[in-house]
Every structure is written in C-alpha cells, then in structure tokens.
DSSP file (Angstrom, degrees, kcal/mol; ACC not computed):
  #  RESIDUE AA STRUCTURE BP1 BP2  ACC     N-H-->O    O-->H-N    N-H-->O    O-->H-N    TCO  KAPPA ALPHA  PHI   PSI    X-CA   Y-CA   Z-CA
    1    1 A X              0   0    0      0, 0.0     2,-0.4     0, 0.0    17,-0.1   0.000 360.0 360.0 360.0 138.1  111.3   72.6   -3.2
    2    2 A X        -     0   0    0     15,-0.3     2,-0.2     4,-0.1    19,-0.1  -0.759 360.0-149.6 -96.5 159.3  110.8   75.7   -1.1
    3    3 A X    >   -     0   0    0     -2,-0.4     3,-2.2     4,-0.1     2,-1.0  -0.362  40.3 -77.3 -99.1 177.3  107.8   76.9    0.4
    4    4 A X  T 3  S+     0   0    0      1,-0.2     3,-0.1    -2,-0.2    -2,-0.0  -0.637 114.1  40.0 -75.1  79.1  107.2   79.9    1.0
    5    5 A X  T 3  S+     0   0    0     -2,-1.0    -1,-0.2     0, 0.0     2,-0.2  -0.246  92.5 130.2  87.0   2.2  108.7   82.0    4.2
    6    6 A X    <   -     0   0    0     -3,-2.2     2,-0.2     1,-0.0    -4,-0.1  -0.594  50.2-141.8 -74.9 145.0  111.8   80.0    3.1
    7    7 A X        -     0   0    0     -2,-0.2     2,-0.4    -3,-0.1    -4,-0.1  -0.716  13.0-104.7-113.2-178.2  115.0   81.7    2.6
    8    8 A X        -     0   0    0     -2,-0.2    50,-0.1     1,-0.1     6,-0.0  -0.661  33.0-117.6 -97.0  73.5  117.9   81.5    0.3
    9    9 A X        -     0   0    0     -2,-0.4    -1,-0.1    45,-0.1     5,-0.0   0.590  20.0-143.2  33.3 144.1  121.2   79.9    1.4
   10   10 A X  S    S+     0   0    0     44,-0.1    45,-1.2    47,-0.0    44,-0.2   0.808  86.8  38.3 -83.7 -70.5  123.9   82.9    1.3
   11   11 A X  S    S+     0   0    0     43,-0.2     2,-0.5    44,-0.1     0, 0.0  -0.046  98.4  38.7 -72.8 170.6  126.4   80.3    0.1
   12   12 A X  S    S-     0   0    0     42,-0.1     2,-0.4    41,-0.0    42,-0.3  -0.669  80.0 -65.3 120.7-155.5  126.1   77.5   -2.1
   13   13 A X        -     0   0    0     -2,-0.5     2,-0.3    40,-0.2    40,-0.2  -0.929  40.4-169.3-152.9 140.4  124.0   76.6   -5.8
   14   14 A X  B     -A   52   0A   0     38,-2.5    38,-0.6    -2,-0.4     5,-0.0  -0.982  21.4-112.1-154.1 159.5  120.7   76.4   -6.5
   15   15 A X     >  -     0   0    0     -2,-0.3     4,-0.6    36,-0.2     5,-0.3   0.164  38.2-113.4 -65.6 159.6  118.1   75.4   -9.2
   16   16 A X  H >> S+     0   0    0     34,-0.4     3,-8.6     1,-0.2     4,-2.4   0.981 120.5  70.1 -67.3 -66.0  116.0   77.9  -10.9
   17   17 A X  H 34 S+     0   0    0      1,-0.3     4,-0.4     2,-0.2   -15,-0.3   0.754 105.5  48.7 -15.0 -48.7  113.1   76.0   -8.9
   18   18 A X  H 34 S+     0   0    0      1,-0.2    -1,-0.3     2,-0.1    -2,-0.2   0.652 117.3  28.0 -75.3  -4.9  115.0   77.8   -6.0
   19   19 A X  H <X S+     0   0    0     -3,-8.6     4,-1.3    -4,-0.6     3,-0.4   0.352  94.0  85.2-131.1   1.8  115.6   81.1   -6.6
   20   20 A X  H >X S+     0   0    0     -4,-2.4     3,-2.1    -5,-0.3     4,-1.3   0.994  95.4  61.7 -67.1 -53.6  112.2   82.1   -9.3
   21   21 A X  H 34 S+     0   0    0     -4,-0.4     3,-0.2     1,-0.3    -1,-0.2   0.651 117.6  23.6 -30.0 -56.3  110.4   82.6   -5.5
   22   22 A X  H 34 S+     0   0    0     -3,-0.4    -1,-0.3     1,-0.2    -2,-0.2   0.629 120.2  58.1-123.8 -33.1  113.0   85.5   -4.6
   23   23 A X  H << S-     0   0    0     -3,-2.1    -1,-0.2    -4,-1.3    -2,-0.2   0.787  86.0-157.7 -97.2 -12.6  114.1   86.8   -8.5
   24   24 A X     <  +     0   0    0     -4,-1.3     2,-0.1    -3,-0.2    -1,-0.1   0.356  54.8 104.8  58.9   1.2  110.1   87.7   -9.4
   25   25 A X  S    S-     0   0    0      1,-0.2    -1,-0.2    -5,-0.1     2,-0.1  -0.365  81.0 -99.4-114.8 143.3  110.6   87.4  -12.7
   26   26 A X     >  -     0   0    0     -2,-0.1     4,-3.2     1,-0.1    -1,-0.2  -0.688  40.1-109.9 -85.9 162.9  109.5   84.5  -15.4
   27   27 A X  H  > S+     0   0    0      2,-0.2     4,-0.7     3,-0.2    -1,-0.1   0.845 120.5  57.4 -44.9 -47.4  112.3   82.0  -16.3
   28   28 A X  H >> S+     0   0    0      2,-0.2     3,-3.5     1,-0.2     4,-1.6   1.000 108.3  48.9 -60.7 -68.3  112.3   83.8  -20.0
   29   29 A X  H 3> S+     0   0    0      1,-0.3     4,-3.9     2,-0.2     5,-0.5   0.897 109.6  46.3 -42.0 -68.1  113.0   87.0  -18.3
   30   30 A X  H 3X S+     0   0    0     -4,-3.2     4,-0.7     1,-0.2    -1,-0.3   0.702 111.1  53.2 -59.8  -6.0  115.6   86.0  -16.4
   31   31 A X  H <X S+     0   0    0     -3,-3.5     4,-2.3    -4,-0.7    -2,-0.2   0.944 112.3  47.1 -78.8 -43.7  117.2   84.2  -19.1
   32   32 A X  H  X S+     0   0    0     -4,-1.6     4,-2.3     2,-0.3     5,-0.2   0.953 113.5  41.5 -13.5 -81.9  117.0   87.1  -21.1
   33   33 A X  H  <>S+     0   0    0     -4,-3.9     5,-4.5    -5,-0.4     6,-1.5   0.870 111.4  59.5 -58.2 -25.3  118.3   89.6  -18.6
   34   34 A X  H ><5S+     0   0    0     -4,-0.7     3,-2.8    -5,-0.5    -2,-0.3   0.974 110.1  49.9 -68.4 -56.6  121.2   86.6  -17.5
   35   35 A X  H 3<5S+     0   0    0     -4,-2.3    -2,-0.2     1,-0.3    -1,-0.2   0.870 111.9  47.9 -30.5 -55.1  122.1   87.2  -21.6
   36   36 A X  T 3<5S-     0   0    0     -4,-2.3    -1,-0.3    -5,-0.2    -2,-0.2   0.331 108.9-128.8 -55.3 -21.2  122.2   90.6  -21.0
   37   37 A X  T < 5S+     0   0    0     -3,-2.8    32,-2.0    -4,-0.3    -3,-0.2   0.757  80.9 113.9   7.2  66.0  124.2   90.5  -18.1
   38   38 A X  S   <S+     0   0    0     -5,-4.5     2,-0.5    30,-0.2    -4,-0.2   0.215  81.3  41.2-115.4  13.0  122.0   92.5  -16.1
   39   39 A X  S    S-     0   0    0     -6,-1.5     2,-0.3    -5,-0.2    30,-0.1  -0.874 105.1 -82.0-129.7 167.7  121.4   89.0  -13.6
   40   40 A X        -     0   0    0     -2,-0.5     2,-0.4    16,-0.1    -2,-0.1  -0.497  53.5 -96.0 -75.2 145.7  124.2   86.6  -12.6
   41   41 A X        -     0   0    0     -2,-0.3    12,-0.2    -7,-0.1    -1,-0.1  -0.602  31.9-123.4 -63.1 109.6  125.3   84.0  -14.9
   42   42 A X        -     0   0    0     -2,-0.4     2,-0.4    10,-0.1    10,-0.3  -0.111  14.6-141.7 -58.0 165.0  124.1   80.4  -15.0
   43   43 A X  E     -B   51   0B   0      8,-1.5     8,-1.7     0, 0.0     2,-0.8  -0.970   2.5-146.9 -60.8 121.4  126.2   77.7  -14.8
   44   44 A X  E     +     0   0B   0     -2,-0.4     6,-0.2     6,-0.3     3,-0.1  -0.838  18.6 174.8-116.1  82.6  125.6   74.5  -16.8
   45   45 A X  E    S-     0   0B   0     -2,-0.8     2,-0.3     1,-0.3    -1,-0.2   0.934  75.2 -20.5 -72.9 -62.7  126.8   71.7  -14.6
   46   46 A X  E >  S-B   49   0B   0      3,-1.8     3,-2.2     1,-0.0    -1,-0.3  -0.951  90.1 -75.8-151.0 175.7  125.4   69.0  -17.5
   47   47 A X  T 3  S+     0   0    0     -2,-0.3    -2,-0.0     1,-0.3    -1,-0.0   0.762 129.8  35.7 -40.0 -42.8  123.1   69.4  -19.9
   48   48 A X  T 3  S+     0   0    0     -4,-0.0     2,-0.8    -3,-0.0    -1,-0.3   0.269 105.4  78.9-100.0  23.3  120.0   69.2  -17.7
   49   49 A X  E <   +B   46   0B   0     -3,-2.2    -3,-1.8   -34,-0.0     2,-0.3  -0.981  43.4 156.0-140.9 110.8  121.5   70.9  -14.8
   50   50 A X  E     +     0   0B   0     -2,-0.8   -34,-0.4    -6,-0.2    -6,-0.3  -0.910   8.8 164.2-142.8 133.2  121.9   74.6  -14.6
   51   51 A X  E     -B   43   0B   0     -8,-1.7    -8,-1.5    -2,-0.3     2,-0.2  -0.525  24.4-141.5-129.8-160.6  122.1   76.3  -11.1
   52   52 A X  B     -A   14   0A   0    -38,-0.6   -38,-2.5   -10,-0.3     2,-0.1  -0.811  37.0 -84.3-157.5 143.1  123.4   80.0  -10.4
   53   53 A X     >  -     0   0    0     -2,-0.2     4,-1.2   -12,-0.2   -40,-0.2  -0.394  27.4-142.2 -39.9 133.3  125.6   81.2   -7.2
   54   54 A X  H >> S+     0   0    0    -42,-0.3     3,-1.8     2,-0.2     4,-0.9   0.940 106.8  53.1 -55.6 -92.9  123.4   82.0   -3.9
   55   55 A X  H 3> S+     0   0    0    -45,-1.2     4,-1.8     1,-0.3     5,-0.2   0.516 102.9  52.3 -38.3 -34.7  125.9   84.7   -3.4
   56   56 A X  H >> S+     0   0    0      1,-0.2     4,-2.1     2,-0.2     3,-1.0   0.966 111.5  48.5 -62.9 -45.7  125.5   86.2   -6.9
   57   57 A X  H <X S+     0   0    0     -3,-1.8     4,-1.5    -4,-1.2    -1,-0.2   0.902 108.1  52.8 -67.0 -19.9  121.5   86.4   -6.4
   58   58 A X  H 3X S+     0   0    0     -4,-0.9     4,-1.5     2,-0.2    -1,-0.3   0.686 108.9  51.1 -70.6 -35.8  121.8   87.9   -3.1
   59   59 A X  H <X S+     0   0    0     -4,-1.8     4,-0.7    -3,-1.0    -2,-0.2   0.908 115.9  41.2 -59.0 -69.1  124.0   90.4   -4.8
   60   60 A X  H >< S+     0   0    0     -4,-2.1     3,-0.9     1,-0.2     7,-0.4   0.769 113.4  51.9 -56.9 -18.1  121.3   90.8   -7.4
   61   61 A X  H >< S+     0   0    0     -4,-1.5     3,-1.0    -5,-0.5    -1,-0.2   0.873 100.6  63.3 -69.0 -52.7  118.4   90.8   -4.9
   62   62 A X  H 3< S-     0   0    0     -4,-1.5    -1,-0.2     1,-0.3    -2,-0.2   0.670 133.0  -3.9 -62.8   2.8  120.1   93.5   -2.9
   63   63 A X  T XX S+     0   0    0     -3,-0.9     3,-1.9    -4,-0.7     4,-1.1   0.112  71.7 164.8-168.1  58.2  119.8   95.8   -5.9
   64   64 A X  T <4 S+     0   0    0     -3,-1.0    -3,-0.1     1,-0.2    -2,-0.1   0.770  83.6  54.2 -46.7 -38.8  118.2   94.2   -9.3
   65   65 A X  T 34 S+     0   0    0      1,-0.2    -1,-0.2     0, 0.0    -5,-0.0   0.739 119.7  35.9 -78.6 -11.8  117.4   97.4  -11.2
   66   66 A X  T <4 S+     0   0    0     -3,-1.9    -1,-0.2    -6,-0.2    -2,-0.2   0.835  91.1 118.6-108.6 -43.9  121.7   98.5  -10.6
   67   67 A X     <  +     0   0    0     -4,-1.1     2,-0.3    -7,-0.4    -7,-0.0   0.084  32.2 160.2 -59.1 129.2  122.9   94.7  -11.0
   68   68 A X        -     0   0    0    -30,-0.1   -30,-0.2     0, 0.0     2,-0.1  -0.922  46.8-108.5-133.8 163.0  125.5   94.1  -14.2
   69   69 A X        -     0   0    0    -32,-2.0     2,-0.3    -2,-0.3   -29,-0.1  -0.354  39.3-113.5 -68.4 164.0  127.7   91.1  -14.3
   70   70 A X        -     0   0    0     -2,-0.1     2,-0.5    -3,-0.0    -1,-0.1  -0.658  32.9-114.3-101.6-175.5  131.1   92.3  -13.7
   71   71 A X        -     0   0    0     -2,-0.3     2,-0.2     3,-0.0     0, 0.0  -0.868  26.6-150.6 -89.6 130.4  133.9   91.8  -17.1
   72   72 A X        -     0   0    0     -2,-0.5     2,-0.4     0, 0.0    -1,-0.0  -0.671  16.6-117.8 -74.5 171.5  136.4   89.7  -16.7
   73   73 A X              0   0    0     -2,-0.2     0, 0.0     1,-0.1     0, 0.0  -0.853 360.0 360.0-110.2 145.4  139.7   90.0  -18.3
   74   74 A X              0   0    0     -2,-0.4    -1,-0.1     0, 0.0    -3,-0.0   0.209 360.0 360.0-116.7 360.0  140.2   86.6  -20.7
C-alpha cells in the first residue's frame, strides 16, 4: 500500500489501491468518468485484477478537468 508522501511510478501498472491517493476522486467516480472516457482506461488482467497505466494517470493528473481518452482507429 502507499502511504502518504509516496509517489506514483511514471512507468509501470498499478491497483486502484495505488492511484485513489493521487486521482481524488471515489472509485464510483472514477469508474464513471473511465466509462466516459474522460480518465484512462482500466485494464482487466483477470477477473479480480484491474490496474491502469502509471503513464496514463500522470497524463491525467497533469490536467484532469482537459483529459479524454484518445480514439483509436479499429
């Protein structure tokens, strides 16, 4: 777990338990807004395991209110 005056890896994944400190937000909110794509997009590793890119939340940190996922083309 981190404590507090911890930071967040630039690279890497981590558990919502690691990044709700940083994103301020409740879990429902940020699932929400991840729905939305106004937060980065989880990743679902297995069923009980969902993390998010470090780099995307450090993209979202550096600007929440401005952050969209970007489209990709399918």
């Amino acid at each position: 777990m981190y404590k507090h005056g911890d930071t967040l890896p630039l690279v890497g994944l981590s558990r919502w338990e690691q990044i709700a400190p940083f994103v301020g937000v409740s879990r429902e909110t940020w699932r929400k807004r991840c729905l939305e794509g106004r937060a980065p997009l989880p990743i679902q590793l297995t069923q009980r395991c969902t993390v998010w890119r470090n780099e995307a939340i450090h993209a979202y940190l550096r600007d929440p209110l401005n952050y969209r996922v970007e489209k990709t083309a399918a």
